[in-house]
Backbone as CSV, one residue per row, in Angstrom:
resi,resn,N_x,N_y,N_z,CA_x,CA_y,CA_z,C_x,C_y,C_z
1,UNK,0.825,-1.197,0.000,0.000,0.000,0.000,0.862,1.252,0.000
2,UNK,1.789,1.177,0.626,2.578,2.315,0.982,3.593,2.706,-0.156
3,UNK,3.684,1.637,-1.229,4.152,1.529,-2.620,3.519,2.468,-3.489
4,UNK,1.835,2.311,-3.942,1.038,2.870,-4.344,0.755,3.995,-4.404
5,UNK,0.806,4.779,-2.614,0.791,5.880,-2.373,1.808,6.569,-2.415
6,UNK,2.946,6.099,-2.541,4.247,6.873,-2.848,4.216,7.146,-4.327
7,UNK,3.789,6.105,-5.622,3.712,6.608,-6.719,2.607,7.425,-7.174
8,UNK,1.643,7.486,-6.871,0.380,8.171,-6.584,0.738,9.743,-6.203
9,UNK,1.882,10.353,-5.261,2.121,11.238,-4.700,3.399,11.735,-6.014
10,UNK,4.078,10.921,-6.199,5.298,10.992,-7.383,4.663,11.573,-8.235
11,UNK,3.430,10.840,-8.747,2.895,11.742,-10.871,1.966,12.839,-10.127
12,UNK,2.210,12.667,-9.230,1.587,14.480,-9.471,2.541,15.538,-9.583
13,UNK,3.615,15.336,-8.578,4.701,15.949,-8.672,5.361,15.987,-10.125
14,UNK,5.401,14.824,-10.946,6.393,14.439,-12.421,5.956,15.695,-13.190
15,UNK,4.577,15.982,-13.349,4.248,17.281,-14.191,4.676,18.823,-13.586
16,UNK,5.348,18.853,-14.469,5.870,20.730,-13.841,5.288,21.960,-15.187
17,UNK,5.480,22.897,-14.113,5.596,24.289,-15.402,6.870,24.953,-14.748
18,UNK,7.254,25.335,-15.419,8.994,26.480,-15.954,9.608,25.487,-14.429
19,UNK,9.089,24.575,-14.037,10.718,23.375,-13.195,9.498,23.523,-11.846
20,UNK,8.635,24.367,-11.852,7.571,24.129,-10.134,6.566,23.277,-10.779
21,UNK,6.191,22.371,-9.619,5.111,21.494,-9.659,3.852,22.208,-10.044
22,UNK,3.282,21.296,-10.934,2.207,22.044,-11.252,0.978,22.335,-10.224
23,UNK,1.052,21.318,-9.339,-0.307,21.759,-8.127,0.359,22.747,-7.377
24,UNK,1.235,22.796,-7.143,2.207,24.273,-6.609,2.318,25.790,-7.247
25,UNK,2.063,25.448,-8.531,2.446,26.405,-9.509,0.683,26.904,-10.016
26,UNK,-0.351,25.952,-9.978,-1.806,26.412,-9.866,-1.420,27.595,-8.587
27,UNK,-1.460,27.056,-7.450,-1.767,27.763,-6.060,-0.848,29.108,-6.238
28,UNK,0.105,29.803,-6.914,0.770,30.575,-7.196,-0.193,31.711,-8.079
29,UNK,-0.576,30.877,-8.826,-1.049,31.425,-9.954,-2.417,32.013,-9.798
30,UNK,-3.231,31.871,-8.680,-4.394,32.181,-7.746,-3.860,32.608,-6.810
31,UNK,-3.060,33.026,-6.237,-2.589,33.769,-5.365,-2.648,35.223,-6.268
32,UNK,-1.808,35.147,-7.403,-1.167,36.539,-8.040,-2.476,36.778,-8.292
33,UNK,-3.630,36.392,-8.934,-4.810,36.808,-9.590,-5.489,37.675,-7.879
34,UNK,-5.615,37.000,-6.919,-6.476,37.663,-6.128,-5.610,38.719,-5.641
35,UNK,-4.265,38.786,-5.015,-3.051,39.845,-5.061,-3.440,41.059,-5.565
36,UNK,-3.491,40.592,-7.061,-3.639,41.627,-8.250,-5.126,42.431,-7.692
37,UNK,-6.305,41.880,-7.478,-7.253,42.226,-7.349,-7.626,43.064,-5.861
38,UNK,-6.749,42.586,-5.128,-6.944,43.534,-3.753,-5.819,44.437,-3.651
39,UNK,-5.096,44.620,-4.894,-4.295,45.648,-4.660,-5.071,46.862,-6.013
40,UNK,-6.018,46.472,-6.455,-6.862,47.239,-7.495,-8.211,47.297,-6.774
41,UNK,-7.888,47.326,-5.370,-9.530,47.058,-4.251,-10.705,46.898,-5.254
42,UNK,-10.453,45.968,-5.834,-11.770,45.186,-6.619,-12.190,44.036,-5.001
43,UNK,-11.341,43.818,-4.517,-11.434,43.017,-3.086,-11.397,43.566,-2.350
44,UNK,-11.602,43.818,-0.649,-11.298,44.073,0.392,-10.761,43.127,0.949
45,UNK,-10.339,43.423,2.289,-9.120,42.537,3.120,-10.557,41.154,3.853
46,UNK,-11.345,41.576,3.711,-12.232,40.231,4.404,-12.693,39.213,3.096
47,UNK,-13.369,39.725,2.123,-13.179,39.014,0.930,-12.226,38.388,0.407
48,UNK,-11.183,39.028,0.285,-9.894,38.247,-0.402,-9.431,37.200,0.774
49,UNK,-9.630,37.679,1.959,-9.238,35.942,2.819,-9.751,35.066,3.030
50,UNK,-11.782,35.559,2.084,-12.240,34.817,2.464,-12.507,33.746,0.768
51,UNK,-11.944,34.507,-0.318,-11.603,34.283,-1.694,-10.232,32.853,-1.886
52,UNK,-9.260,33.201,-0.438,-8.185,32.395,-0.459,-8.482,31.318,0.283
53,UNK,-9.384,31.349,1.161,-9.713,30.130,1.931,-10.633,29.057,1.047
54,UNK,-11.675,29.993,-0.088,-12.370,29.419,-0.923,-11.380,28.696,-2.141
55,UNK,-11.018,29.371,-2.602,-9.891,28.897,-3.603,-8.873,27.662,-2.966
56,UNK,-8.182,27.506,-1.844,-8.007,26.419,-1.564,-8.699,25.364,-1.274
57,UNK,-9.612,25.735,-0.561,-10.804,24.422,-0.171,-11.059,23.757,-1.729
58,UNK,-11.007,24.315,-2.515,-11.577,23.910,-3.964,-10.342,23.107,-4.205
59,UNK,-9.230,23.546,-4.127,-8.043,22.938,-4.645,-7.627,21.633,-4.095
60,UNK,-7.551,21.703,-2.976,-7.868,20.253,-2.054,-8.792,19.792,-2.083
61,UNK,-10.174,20.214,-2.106,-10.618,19.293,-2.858,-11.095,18.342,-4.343
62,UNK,-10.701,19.090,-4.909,-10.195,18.948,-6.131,-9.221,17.331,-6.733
63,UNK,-8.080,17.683,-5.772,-6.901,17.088,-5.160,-7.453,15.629,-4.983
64,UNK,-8.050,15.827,-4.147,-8.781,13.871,-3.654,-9.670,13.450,-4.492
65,UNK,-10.311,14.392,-6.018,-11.959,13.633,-6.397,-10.544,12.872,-7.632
């Protein structure tokens, strides 16, 4: 089992963009977008943490379907 889940954890990692993992390099890439947006107060400071908590919950779960 512990075989499985080690390669299972490996191909996610095997796919990159410019050398960062790509599930690393998503979460980057939604970071800069909401960044961008609460520094153009299209967001406020309670929205956008509550934009980053949403955006991860999605991503993890995402992650396990």
């Amino acid at each position: 089992m512990s075989e499985s889940l080690s390669e299972s954890v490996n191909d996610t990692h095997d796919l990159t963009f410019f050398g960062i993992p790509q599930d690393i390099a998503l979460v980057l890439a939604i970071d800069a977008v909401l960044i961008s947006l609460r520094l153009a107060n299209v967001l406020t400071t309670n929205r956008f943490i509550g934009a980053k908590v949403l955006g991860t919950s999605v991503l993890i779960g995402a992650h396990y379907l």
